[in-house]
Each structure stands twice: as structure tokens, then as C-alpha cells.
Short mmCIF file of the C-alpha atoms (twelve columns), coordinates in Angstrom:
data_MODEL
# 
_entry.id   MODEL 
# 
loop_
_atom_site.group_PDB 
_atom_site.id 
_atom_site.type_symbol 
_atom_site.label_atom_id 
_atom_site.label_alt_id 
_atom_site.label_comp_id 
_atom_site.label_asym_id 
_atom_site.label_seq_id 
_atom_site.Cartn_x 
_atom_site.Cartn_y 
_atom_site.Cartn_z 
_atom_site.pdbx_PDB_model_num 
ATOM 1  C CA . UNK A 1  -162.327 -41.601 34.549 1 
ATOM 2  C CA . UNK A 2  -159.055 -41.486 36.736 1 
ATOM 3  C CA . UNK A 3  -156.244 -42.680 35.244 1 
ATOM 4  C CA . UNK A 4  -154.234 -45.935 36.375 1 
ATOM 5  C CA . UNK A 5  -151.027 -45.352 38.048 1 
ATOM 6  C CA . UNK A 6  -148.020 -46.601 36.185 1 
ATOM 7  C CA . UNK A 7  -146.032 -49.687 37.937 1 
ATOM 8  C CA . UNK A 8  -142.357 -50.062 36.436 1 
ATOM 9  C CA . UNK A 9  -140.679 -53.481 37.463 1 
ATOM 10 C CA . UNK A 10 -137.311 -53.030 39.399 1 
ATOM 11 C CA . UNK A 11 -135.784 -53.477 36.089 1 
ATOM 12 C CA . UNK A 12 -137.570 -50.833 34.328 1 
ATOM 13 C CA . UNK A 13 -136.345 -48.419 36.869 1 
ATOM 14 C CA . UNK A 14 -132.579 -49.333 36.774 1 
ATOM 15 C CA . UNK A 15 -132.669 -49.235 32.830 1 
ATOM 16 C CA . UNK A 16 -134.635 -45.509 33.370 1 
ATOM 17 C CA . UNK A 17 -131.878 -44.302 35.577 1 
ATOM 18 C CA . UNK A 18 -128.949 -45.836 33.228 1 
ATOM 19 C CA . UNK A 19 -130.637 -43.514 30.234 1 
ATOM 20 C CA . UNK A 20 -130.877 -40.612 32.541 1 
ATOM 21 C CA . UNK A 21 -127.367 -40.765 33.770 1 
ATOM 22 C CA . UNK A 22 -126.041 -41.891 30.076 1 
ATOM 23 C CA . UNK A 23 -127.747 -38.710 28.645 1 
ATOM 24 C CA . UNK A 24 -126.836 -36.276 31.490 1 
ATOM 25 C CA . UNK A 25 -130.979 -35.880 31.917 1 
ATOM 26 C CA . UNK A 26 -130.505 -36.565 36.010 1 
ATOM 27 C CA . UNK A 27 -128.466 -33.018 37.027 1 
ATOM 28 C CA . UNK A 28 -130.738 -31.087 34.488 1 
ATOM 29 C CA . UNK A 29 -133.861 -32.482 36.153 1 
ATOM 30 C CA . UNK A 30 -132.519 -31.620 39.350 1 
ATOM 31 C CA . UNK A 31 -131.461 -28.337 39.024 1 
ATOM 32 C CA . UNK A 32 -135.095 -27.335 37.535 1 
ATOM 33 C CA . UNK A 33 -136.771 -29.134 40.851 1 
ATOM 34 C CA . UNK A 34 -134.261 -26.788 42.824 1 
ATOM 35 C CA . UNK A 35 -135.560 -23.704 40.406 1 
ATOM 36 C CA . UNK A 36 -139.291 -24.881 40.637 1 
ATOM 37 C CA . UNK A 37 -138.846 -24.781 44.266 1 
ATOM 38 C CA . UNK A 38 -136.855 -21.917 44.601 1 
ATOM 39 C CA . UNK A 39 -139.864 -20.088 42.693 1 
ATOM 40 C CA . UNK A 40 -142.315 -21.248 44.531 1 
ATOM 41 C CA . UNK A 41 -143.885 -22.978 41.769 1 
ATOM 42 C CA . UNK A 42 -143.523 -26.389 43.551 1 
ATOM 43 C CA . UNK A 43 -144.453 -27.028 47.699 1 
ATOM 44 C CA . UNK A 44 -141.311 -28.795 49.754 1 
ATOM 45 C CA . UNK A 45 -139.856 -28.968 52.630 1 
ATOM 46 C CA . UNK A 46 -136.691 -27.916 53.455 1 
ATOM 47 C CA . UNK A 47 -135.260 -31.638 54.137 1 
ATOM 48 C CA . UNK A 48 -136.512 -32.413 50.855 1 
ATOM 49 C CA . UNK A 49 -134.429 -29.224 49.321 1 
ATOM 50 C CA . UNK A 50 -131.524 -30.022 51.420 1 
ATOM 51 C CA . UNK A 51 -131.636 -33.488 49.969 1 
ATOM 52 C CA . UNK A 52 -132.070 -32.727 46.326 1 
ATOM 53 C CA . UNK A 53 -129.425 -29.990 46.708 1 
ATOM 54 C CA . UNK A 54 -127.481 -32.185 48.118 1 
ATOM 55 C CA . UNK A 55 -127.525 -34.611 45.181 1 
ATOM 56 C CA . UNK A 56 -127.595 -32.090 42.305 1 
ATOM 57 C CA . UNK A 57 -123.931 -30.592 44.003 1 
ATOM 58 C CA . UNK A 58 -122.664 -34.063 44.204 1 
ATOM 59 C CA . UNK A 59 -124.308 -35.227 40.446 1 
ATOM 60 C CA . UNK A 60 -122.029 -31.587 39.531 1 
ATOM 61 C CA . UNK A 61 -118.925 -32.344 40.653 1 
ATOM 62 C CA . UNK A 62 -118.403 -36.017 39.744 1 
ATOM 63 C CA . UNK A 63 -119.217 -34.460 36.235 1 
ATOM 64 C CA . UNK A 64 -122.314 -37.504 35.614 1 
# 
């Protein structure tokens, strides 16, 4: 049996991202998507490595 797909309302997600950014969660989980790719362990393209790059830098240096 295939497993339902979880919906999260709009608030769901902004109370998600407050925890992750509260806990310092968001830079760590973007530095291992950078290291997953970087291994090969996970397919992307490179727009989508540019972008997530992008965002772990600028997570970095406003020290989140």
C-alpha cells in the first residue's frame, strides 16, 4: 500500500521554518545536501547546486 503524501497548511510550514532557523537546523541541512551532492549520493543539476550554494553561503554569513 503506497503511502499518502503529507499536506502541511501554510502555517505549518512557516512554524517548520521558524524551528529550523531558531535551532540553526537550516545551514546544517544545507551543507549535507551540498555534501550528498558533491558525493554523488544525490542527482541535481547544477542550477539547483548553484542555488542551494547560494543560500547555504548567505545562511553562513548572516550567522542564522
Amino acid at each position: 500500500m503506497e503511502k499518502e503524501k503529507m499536506r502541511l497548511t501554510e502555517e505549518d510550514q512557516s512554524l517548520l521554518l521558524k524551528i529550523l532557523f531558531k535551532q540553526r537546523y537550516a545551514s546544517e541541512l544545507l551543507s549535507c545536501e551540498l555534501a550528498d551532492i558533491e558525493s554523488d549520493l544525490k542527482d541535481s543539476d547544477h542550477v539547483h547546486y548553484l542555488r542551494v550554494a547560494r543560500l547555504f553561503d548567505r545562511l553562513r554569513n548572516a550567522d542564522m
